[in-house]
Backbone of each chain as ProteinMPNN parsed JSONL, in Angstrom:
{"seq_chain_A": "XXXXXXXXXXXXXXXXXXXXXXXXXXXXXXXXXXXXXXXXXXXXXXXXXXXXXXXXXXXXXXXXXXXXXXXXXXXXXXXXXXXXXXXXXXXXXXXXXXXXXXXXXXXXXXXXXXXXXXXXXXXXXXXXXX", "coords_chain_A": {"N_chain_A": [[1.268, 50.793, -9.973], [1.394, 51.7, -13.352], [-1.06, 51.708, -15.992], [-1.083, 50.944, -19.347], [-1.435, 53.753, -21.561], [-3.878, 53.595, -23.813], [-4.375, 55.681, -25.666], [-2.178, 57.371, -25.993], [-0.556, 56.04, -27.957], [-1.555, 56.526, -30.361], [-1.447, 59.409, -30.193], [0.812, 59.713, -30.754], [1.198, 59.362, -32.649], [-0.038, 61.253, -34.442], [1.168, 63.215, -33.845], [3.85, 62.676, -35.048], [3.107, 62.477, -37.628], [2.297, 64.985, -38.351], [4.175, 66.641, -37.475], [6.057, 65.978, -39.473], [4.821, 66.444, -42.135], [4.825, 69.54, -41.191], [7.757, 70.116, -41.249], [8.298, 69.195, -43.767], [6.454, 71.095, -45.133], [7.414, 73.762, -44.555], [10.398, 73.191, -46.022], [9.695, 73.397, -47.944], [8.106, 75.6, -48.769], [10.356, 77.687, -47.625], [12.297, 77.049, -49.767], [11.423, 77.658, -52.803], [9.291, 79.687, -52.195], [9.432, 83.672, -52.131], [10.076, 85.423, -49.128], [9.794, 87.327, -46.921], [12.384, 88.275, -44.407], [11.757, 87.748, -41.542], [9.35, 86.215, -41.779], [10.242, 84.278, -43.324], [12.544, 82.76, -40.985], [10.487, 82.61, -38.934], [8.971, 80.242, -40.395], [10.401, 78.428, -40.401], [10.708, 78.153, -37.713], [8.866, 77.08, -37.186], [7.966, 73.867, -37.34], [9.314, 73.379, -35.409], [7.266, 73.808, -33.219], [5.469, 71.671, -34.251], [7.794, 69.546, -33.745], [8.123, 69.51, -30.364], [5.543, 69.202, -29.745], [5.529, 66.41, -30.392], [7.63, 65.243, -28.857], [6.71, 65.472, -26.356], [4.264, 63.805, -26.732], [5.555, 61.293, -27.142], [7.113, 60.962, -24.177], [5.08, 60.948, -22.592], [3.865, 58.604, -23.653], [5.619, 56.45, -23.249], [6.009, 57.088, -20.263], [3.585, 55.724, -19.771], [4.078, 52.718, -20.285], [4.737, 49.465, -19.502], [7.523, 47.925, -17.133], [8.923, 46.215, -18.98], [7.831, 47.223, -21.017], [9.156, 49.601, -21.684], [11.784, 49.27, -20.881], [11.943, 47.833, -23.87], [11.662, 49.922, -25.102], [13.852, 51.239, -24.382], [16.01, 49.308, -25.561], [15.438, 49.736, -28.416], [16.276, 52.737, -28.416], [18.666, 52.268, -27.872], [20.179, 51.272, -30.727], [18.812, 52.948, -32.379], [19.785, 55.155, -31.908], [23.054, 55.609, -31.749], [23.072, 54.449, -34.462], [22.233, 56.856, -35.802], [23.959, 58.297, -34.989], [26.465, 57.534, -36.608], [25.503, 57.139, -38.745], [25.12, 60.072, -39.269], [27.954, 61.147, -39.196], [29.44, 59.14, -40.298], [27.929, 59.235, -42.993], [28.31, 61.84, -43.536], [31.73, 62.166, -43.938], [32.183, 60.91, -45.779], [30.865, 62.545, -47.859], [32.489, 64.422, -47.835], [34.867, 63.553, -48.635], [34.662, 63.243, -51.088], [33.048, 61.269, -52.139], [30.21, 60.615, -53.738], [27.291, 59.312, -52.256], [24.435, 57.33, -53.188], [21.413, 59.009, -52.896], [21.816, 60.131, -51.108], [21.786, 63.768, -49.767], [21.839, 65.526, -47.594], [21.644, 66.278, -44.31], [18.778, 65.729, -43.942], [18.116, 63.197, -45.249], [19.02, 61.619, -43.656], [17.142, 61.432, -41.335], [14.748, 59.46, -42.14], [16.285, 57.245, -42.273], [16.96, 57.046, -39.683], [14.594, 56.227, -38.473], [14.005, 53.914, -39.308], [16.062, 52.069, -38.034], [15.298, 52.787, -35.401], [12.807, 51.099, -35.325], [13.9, 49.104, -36.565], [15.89, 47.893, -34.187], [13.645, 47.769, -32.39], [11.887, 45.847, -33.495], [13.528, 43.631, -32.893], [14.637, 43.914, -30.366], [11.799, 43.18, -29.179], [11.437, 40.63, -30.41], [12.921, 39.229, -28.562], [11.814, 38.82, -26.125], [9.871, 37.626, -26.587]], "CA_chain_A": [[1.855, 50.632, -11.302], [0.461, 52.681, -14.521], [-1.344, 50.708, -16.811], [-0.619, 51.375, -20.231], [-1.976, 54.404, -22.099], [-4.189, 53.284, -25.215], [-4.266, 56.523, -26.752], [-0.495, 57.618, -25.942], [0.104, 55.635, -29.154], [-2.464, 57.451, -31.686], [-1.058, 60.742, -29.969], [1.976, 59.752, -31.087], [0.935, 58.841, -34.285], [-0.576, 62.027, -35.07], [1.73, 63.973, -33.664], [4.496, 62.302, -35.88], [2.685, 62.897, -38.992], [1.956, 66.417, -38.129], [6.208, 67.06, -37.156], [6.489, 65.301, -40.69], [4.246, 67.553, -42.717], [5.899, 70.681, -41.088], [9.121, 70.165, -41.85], [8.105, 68.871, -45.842], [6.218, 72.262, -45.992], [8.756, 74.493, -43.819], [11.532, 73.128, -46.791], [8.832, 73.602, -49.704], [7.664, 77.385, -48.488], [11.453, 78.327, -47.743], [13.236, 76.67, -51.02], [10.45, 78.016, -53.361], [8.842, 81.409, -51.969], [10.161, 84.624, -51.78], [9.735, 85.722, -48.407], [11.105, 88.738, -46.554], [13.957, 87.606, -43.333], [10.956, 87.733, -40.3], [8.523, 85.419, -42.387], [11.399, 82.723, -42.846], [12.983, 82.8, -39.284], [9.119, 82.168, -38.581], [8.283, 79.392, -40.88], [11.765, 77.752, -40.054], [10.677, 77.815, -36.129], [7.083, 76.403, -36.836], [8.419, 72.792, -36.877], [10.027, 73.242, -33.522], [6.095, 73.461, -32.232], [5.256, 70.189, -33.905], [8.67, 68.767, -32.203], [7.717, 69.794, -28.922], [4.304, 68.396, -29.396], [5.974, 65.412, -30.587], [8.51, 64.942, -27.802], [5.394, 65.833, -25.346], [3.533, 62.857, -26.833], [6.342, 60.288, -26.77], [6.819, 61.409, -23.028], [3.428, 60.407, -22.003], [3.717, 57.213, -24.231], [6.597, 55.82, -22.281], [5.628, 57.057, -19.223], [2.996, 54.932, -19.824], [4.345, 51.606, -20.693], [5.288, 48.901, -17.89], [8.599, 48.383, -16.686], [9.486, 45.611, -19.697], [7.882, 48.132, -22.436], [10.447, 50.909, -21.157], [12.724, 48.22, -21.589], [12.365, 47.166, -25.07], [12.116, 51.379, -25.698], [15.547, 51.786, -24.78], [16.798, 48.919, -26.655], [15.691, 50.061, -29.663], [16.66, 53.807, -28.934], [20.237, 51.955, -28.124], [20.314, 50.855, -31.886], [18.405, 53.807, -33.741], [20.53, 56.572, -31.509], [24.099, 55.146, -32.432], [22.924, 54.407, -35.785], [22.136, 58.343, -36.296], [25.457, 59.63, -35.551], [27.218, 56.624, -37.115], [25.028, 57.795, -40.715], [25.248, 61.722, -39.679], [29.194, 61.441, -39.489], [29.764, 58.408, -41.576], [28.053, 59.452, -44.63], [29.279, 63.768, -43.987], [32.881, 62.733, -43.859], [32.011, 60.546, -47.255], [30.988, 63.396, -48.884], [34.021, 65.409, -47.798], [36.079, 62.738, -49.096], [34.158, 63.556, -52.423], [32.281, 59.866, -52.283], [28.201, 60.409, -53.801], [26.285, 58.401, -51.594], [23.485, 57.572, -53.765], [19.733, 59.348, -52.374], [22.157, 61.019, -49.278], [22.03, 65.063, -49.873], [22.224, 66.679, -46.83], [21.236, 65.611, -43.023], [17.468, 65.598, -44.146], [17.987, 62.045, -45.51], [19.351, 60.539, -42.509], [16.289, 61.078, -40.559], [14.202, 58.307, -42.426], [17.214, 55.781, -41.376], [17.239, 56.611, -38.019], [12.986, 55.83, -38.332], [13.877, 52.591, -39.39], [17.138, 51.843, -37.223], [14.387, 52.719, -34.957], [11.866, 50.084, -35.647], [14.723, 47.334, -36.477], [15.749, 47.912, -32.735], [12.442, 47.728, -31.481], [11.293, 44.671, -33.412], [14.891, 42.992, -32.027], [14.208, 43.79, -28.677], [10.452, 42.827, -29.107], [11.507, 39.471, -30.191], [13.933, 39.122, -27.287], [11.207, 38.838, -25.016], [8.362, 37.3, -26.919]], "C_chain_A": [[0.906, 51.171, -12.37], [0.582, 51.706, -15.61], [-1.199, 51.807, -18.412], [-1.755, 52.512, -21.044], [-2.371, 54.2, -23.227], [-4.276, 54.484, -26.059], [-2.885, 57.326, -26.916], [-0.475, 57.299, -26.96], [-0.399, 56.502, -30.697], [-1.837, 58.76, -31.605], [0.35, 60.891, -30.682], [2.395, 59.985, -32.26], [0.815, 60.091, -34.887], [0.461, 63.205, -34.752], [3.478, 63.912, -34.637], [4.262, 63.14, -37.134], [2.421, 64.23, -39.145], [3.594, 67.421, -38.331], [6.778, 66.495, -39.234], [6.428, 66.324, -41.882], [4.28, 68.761, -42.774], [6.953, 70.893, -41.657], [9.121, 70.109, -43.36], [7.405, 70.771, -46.488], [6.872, 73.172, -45.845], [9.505, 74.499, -44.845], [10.741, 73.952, -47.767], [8.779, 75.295, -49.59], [9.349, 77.934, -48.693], [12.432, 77.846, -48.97], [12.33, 77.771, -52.522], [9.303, 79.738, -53.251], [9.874, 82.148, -51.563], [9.539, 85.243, -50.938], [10.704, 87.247, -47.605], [11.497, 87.792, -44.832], [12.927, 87.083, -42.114], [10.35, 86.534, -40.957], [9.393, 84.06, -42.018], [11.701, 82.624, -42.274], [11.152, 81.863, -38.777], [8.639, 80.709, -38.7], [9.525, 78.381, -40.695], [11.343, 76.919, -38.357], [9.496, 76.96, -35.851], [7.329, 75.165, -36.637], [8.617, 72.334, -35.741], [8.465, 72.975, -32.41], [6.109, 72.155, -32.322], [6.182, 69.016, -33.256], [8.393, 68.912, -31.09], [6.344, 69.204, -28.661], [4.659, 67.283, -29.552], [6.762, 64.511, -29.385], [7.809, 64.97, -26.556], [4.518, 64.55, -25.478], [4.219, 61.569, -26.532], [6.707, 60.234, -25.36], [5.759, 60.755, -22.168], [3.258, 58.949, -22.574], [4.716, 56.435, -23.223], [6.484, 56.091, -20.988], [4.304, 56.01, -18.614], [2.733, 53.693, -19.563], [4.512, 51.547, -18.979], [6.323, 48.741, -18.495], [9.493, 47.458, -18.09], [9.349, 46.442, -21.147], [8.842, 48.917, -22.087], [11.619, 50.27, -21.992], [13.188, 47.986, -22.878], [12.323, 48.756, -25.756], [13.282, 51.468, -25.555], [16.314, 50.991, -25.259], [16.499, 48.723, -27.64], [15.977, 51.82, -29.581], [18.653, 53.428, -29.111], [20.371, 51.964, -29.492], [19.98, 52.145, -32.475], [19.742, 54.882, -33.172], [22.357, 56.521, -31.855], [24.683, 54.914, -33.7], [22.96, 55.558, -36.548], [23.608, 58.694, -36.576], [26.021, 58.593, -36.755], [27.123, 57.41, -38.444], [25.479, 59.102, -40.486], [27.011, 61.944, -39.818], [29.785, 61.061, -40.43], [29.786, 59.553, -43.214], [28.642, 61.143, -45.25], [30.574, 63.271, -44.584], [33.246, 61.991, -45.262], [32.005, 61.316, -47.831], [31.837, 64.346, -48.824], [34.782, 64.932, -48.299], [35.835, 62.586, -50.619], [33.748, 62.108, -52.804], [30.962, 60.371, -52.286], [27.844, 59.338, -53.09], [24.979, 58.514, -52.214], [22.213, 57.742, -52.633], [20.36, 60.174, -50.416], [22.366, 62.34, -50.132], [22.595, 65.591, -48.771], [21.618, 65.596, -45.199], [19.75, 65.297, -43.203], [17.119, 64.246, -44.959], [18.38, 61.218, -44.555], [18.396, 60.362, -41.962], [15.148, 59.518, -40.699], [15.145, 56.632, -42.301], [17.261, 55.704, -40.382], [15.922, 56.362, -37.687], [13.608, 54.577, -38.492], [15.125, 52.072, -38.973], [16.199, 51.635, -35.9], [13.51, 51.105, -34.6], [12.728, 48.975, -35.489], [15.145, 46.858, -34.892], [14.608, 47.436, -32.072], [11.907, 46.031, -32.071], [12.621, 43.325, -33.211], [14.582, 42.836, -30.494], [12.737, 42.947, -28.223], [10.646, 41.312, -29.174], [12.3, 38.828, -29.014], [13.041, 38.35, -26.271], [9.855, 38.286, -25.435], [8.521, 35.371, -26.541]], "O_chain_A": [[-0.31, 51.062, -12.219], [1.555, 51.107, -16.069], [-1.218, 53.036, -18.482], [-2.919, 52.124, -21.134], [-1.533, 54.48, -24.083], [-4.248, 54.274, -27.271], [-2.609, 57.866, -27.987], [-0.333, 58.334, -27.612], [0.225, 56.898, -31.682], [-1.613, 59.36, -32.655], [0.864, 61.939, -31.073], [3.379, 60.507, -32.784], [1.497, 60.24, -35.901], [0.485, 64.147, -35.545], [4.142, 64.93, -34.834], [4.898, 64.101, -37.568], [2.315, 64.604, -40.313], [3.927, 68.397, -39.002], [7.788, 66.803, -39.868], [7.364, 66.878, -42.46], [3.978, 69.383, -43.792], [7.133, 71.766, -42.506], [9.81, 70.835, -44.077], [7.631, 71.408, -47.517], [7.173, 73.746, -46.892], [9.718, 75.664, -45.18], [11.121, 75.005, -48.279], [9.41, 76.053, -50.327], [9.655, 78.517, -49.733], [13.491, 78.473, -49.008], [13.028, 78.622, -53.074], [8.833, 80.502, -54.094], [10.874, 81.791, -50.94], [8.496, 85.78, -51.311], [11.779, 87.822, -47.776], [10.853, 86.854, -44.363], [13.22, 85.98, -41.654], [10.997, 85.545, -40.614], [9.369, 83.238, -41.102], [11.241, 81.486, -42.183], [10.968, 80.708, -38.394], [8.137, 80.029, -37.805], [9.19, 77.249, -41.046], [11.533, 75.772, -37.952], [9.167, 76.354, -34.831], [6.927, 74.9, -35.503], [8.278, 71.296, -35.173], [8.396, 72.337, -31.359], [6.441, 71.379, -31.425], [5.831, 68.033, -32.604], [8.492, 67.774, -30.632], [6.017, 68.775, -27.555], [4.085, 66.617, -28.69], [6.507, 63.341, -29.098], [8.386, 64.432, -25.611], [4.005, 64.142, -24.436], [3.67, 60.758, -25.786], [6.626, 59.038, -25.081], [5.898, 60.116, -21.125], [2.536, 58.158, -21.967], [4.168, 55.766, -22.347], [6.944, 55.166, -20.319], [4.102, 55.648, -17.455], [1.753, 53.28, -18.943], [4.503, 52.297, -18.002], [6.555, 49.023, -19.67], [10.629, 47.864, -18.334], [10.161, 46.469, -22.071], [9.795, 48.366, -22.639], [12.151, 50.502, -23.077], [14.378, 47.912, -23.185], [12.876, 48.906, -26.845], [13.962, 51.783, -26.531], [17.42, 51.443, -25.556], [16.952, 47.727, -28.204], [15.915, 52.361, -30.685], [19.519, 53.887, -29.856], [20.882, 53.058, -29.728], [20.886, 52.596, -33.176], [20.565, 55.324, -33.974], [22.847, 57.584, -32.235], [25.839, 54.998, -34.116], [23.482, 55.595, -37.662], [24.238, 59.094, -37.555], [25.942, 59.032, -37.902], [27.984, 58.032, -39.066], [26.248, 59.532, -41.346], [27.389, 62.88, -40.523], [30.431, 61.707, -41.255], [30.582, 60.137, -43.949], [29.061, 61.577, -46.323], [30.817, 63.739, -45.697], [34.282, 62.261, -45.869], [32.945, 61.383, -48.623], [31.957, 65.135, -49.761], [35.714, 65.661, -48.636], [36.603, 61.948, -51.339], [34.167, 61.741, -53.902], [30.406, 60.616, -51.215], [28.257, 58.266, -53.534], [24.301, 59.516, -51.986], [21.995, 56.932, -51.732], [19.841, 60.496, -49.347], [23.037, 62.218, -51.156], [23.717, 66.096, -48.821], [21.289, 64.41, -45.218], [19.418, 64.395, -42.435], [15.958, 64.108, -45.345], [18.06, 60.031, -44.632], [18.2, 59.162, -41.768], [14.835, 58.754, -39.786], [14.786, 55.455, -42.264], [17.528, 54.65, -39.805], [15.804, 56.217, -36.471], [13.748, 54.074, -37.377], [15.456, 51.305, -39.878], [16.228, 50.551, -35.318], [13.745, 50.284, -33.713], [12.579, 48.078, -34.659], [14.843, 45.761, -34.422], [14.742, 46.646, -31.139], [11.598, 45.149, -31.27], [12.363, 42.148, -33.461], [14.368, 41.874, -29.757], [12.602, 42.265, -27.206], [10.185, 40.624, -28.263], [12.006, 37.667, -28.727], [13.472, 37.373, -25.659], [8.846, 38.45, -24.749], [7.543, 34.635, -26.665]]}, "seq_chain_B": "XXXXXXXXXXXXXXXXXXXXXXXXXXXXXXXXXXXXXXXXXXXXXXXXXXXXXXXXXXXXXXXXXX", "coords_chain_B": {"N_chain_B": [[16.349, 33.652, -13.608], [14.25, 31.571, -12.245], [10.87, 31.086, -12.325], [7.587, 30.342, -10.399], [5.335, 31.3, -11.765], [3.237, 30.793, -14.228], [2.966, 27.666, -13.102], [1.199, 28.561, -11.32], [-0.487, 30.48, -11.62], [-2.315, 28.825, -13.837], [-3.494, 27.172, -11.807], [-5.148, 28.867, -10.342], [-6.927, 29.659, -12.774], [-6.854, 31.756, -14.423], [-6.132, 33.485, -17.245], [-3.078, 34.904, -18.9], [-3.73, 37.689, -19.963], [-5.68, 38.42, -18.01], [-4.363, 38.355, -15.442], [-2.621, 40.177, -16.488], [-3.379, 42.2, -16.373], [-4.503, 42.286, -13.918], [-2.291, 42.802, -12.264], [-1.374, 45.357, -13.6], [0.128, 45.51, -15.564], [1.283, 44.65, -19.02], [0.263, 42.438, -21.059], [2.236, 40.961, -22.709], [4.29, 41.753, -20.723], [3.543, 39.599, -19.206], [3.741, 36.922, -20.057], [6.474, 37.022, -20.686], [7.627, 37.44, -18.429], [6.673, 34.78, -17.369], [8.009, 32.736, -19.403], [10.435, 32.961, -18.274], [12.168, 34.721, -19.679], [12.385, 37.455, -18.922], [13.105, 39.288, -15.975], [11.521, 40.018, -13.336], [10.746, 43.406, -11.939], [11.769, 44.54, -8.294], [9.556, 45.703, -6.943], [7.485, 44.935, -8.522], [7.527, 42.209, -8.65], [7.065, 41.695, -5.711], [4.54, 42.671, -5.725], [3.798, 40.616, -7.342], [4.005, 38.346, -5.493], [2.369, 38.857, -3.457], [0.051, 39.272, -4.583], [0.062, 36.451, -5.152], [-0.331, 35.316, -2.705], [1.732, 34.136, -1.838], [5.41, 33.735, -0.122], [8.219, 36.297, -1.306], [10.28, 34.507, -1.899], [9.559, 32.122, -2.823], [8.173, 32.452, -4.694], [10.428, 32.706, -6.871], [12.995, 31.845, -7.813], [16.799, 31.699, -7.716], [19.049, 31.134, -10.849], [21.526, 29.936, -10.315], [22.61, 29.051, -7.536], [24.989, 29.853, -6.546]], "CA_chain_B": [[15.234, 33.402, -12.531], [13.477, 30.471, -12.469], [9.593, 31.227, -11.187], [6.259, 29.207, -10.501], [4.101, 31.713, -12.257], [2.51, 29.584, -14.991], [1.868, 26.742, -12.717], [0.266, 29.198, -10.406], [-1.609, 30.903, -12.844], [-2.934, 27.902, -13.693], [-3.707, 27.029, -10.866], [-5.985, 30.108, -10.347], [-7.536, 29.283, -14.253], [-6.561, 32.98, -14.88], [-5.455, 33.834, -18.633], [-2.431, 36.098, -19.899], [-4.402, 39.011, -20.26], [-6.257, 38.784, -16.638], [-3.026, 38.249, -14.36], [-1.748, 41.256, -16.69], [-4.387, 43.416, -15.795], [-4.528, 42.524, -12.221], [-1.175, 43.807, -12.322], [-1.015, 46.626, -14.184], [1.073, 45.209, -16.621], [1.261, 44.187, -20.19], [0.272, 41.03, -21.471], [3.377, 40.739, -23.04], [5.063, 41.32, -19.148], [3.504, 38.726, -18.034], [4.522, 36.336, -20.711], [7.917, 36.886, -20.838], [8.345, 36.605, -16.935], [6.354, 33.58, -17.561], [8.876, 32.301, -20.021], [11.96, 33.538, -17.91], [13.033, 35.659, -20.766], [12.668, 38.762, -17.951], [12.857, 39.298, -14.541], [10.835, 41.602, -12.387], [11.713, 44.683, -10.913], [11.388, 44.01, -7.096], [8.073, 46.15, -6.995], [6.572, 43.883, -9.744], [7.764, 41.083, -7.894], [6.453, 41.655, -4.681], [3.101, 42.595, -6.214], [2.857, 38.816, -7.79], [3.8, 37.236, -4.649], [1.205, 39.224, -2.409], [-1.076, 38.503, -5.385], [-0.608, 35.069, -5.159], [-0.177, 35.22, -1.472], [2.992, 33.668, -1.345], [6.554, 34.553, 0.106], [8.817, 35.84, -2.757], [11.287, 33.51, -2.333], [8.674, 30.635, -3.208], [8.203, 32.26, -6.081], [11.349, 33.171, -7.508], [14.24, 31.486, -7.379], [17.664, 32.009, -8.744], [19.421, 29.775, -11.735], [22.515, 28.714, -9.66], [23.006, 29.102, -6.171], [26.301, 30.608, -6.634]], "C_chain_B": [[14.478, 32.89, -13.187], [11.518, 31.134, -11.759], [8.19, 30.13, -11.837], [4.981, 29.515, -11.148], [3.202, 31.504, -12.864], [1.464, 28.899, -13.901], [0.904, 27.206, -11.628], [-0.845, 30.07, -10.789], [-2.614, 30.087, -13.287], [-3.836, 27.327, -12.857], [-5.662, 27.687, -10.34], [-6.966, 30.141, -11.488], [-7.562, 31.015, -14.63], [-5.532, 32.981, -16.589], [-4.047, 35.075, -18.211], [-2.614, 37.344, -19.174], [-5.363, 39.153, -18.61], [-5.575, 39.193, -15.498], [-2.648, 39.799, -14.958], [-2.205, 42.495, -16.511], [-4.595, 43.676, -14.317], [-3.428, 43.233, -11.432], [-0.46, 44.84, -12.71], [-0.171, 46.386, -15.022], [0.786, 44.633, -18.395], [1.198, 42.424, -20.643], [1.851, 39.823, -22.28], [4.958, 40.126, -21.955], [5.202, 39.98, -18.721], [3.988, 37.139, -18.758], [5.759, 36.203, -20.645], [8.318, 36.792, -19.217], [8.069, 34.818, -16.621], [7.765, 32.539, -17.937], [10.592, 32.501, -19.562], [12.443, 34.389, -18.659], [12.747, 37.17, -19.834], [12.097, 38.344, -16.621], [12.472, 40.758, -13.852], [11.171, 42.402, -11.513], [11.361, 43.868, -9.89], [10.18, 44.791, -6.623], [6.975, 45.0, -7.452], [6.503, 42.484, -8.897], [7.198, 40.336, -6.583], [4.836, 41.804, -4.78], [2.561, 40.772, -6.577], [2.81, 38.198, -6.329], [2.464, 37.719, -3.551], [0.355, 39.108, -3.252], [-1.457, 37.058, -5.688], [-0.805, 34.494, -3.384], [0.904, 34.232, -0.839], [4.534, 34.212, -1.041], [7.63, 34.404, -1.565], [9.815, 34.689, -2.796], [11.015, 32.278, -2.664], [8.488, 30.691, -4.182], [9.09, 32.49, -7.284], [12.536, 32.601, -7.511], [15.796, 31.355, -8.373], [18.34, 30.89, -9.438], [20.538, 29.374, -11.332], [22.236, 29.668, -8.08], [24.483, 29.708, -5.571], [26.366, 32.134, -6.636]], "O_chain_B": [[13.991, 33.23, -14.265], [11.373, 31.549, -10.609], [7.907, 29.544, -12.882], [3.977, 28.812, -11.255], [2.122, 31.872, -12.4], [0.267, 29.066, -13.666], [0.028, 26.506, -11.118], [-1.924, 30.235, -10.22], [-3.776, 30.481, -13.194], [-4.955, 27.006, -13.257], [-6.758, 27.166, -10.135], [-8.005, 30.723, -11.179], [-8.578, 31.373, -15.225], [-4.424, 32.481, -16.785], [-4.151, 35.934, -17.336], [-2.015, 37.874, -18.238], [-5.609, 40.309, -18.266], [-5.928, 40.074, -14.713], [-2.382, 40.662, -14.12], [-1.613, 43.574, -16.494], [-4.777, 44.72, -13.691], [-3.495, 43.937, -10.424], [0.665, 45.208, -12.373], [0.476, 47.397, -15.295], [-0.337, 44.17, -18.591], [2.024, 41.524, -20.488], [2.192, 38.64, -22.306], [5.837, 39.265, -21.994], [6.127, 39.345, -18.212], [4.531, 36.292, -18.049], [6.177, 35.051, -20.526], [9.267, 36.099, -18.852], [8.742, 33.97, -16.035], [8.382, 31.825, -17.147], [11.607, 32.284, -20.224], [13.409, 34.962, -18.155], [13.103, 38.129, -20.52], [11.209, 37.579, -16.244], [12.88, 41.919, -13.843], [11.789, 42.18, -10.472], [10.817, 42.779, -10.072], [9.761, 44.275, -5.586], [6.025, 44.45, -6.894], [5.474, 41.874, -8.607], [6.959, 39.152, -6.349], [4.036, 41.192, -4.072], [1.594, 40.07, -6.281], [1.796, 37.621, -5.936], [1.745, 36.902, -2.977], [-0.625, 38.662, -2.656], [-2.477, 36.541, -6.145], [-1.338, 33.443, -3.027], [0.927, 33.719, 0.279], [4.896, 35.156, -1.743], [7.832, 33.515, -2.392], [10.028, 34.048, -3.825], [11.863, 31.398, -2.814], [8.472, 29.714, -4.93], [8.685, 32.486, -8.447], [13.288, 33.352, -6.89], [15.814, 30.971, -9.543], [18.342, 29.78, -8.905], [20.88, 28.324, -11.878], [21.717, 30.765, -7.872], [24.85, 29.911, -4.414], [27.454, 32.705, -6.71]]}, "name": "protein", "num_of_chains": 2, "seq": "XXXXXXXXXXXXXXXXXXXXXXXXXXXXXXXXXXXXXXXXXXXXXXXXXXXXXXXXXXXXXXXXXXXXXXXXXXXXXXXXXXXXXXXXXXXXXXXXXXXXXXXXXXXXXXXXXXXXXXXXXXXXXXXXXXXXXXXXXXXXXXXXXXXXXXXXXXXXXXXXXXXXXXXXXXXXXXXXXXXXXXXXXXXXXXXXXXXX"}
């Protein structure tokens, strides 16, 4: 049995904040500079590394855990992953129906609900079992 | 599932955190099998009882008989 990985979690951490900081400068560079078509295609795809390092770190984190952490991972991805579409369809077919959802623009506000759909899952499940 | 792990833990004057290490598991694991609030794969399972050196069915037993 594989005892739990103490730095899996920092990797995770950093690799988060890294996927975070891509994407914030990825928008900023492509809303704001004038770039020629290769450049942007480019700076569009750079994200996709820190996802892949991201999805590479979470990987190794859960591979990690024992068989009850696993556990309380997939019942909080039950909750955050249900919760996504719910918001990504919900609040689209709102704004098709010409309803403002105050602080919703575009799909790039859902992600910080499905972080904390996330978490509410996880500290649900966590108490479950404490 | 009811189990004797506590009073066998006890027993042993092993903490939490020692049992959960001897088993490769999370302190948390071993709590909550403690507390019944989870039940162990049948790997996990068989690990406690050859760690306590008892047959599993001494240490495990189910909440009806039905």
């Amino acid at each position: 049995m594989k005892q739990p990985a103490p730095r899996a979690g920092s990797q995770v951490l950093t690799a988060s904040v890294t996927l975070v900081v891509a994407v914030v400068l990825a928008y900023a560079a492509l809303e704001t500079l004038t770039l020629s078509q290769p450049l942007r295609v480019a700076i569009a795809l750079l994200p996709w590394v820190a996802f892949a390092w991201f999805i590479a770190a979470e990987v190794r984190l859960v591979r990690g855990l024992d068989e009850l952490q696993q556990r309380i991972q997939l019942q909080a991805l039950a909750v955050a992953y249900p919760t996504s579409i719910l918001l990504v369809f919900g609040l689209g077919l709102l704004e098709r129906a010409g309803v403002v959802v105050s602080g919703f623009r575009d799909l790039r506000d859902v992600w910080p609900l499905t972080i904390m759909a996330y978490f509410i899952g996880l500290a649900l499940a966590r108490r479950r079992y404490q | 599932m009811k189990n004797q792990l506590r009073v066998l833990r006890a027993e042993r004057s092993w903490s939490q955190a020692e049992l959960a290490e001897r088993l490769g598991v999370s302190r948390q694991t071993v709590n909550a099998i403690e507390q019944e609030k989870y039940d162990p794969s049948l790997p996990l399972a068989f690990k406690l009882a050859r760690l306590f050196g008892k047959p599993i069915e001494q240490m495990f037993e189910p909440e009806s008989a039905n």
